[in-house]
C-alpha positions as CSV (number, residue, x, y, z in Angstrom):
1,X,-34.6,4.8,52.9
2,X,-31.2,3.5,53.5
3,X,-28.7,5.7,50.8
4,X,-25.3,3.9,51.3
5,X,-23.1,1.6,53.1
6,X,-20.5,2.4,54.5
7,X,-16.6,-0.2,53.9
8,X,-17.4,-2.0,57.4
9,X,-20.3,-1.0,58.6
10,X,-21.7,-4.4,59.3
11,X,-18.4,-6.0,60.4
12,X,-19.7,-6.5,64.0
13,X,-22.6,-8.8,62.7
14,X,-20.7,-11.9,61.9
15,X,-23.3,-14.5,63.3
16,X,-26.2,-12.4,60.5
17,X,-27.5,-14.9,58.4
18,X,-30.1,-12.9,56.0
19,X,-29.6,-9.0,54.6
20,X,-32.4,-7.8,53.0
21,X,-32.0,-4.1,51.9
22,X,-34.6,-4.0,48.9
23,X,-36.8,-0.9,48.1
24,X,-34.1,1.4,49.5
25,X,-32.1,4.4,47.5
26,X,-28.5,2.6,47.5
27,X,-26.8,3.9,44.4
28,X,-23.2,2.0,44.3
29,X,-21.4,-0.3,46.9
30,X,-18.0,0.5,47.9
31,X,-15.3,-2.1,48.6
32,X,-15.9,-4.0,51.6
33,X,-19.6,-3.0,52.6
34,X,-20.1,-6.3,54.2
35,X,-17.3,-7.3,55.1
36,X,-17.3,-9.5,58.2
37,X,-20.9,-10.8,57.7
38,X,-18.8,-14.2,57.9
39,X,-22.4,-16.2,58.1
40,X,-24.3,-14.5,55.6
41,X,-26.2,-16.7,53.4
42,X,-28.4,-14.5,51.6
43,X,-28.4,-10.9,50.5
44,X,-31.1,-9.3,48.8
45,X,-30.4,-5.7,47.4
46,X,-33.0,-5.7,44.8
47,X,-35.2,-2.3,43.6
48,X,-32.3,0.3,44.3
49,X,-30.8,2.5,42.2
50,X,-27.4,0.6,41.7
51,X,-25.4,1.3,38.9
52,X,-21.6,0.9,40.4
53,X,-20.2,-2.2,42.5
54,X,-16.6,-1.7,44.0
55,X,-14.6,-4.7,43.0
56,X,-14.8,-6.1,46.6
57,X,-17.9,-5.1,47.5
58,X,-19.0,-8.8,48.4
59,X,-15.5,-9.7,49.6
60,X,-15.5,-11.1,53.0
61,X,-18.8,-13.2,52.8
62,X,-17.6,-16.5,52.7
63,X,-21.1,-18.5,53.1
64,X,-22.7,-16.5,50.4
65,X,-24.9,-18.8,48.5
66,X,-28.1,-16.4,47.4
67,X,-27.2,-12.9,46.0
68,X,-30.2,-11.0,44.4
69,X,-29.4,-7.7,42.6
70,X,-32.6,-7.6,40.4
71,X,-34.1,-4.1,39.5
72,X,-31.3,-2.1,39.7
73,X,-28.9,0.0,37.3
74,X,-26.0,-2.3,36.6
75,X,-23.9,-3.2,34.2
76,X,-21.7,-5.8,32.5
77,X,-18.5,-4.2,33.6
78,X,-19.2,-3.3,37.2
79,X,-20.9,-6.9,37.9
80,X,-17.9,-8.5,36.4
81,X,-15.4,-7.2,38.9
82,X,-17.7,-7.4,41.6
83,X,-18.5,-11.1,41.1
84,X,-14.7,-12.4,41.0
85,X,-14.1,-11.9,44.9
86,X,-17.7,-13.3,45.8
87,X,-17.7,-16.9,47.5
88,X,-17.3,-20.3,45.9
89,X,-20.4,-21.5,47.6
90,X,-22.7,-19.0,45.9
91,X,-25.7,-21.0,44.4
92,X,-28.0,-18.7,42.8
93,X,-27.7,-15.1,41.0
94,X,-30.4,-13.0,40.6
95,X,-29.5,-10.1,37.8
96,X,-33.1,-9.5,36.4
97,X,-34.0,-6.0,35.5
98,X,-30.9,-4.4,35.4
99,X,-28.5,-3.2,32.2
100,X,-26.8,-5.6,30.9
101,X,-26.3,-6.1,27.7
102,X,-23.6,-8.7,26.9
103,X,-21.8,-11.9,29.1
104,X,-18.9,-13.0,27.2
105,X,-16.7,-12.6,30.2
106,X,-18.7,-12.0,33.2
107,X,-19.0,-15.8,33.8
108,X,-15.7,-16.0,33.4
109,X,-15.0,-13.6,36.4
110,X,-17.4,-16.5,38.6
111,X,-14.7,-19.0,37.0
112,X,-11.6,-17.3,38.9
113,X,-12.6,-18.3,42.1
114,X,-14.4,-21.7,41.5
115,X,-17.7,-20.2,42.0
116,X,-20.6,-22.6,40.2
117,X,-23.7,-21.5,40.2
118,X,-27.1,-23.5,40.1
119,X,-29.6,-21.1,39.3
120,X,-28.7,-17.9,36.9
121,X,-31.6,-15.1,36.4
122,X,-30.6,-12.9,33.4
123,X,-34.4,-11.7,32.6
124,X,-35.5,-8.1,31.8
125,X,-32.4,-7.3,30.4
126,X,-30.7,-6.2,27.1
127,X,-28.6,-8.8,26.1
128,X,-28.7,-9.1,22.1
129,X,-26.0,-12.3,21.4
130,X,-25.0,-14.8,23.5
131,X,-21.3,-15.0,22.6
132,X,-20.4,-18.9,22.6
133,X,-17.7,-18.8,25.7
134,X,-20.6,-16.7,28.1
135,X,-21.2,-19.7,30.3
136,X,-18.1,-21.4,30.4
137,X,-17.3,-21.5,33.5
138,X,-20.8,-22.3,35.0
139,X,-22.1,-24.7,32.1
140,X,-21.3,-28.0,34.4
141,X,-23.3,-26.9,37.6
142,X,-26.6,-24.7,36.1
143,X,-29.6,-25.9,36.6
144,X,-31.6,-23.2,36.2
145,X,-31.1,-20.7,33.2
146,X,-33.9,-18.1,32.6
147,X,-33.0,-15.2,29.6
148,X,-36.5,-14.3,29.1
149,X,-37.3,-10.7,28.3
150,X,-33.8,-9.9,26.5
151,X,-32.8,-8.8,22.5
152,X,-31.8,-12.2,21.6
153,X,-32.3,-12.6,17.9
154,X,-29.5,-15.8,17.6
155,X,-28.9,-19.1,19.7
156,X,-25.3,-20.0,18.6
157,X,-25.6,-24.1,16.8
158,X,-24.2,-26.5,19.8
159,X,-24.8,-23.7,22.5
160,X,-26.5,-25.9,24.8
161,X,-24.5,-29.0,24.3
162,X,-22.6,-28.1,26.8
163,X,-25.0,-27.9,29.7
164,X,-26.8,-31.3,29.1
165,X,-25.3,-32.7,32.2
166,X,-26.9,-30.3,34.3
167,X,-30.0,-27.7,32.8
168,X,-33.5,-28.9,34.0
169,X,-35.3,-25.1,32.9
170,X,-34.2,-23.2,30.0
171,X,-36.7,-20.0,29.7
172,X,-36.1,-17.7,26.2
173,X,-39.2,-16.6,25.6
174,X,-40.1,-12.9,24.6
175,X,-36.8,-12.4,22.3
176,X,-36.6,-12.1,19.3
177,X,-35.7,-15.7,18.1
């Protein structure tokens, strides 16, 4: 049962293309934990106990395109940080089973870097609203939008306008529309 990770500690493994650490007792991720993974494609950190993400803790992962962080403790605030430094090239964000409870600018922090992502997971969480800016800056590129499990009571009028270009699976059941 791996507890933390160290800034560095897998800065020698640059040619690593998979990190799977799920089912372990991480707690938080300090700035820079994999840094140097240069070839890292996918990171799975799902079923810890992760409630804090240092603003760069996915800095340095330039090929990142699959990052799973389901079942843990997070956030809106700590996954917003975290998610402005992580790699354009990310295609598909797994945040099921974890805290949050509102987006309105967490997309926007995927925005900063030109990050567009394909396939969004927000299940199992406790998001009530969906504030009409939330997706901005991922609207063009989703494909895949799942909110299932949440609080929602209200879908905004013209919310989904915006994705028609791209959205081929929209799953909202089990709110409370």
């Amino acid at each position: 049962q791996i507890a933390a990770i160290e800034p560095y500690a897998v800065a020698g493994l640059a040619l690593l293309g998979q990190l799977t650490l799920q089912n372990n007792c991480l707690r938080e991720l300090a700035d820079h934990s994999f840094y140097g993974l240069r070839s890292l494609e996918t990171l799975s950190l799902e079923s810890n106990f992760i409630a804090q993400l240092g603003p760069h803790a996915f800095a340095g992962l330039p090929r990142l395109t699959q990052l799973y962080l389901a079942s843990n403790f997070l956030r809106f605030v700590a996954v917003q940080h975290a998610l402005s430094v992580v790699s354009p090239h990310l295609i598909t964000l797994d945040l099921r089973a974890n805290r949050l409870t509102s987006l309105n600018a967490m997309t926007s922090s995927l925005d900063a870097n030109g990050t567009r992502i394909a396939k969004l997971f927000l299940d199992n969480n406790q998001i009530a609203r969906i504030e009409p800016d939330s997706f901005s800056a991922v609207m063009s590129t989703t494909e895949t939008l799942s909110l299932t499990f949440n609080r929602l009571q209200v879908v905004e009028a013209h919310f989904f306008v915006h994705f028609t270009h791209s959205l081929a699976e929209l799953w909202l059941s089990d709110n409370q529309i």
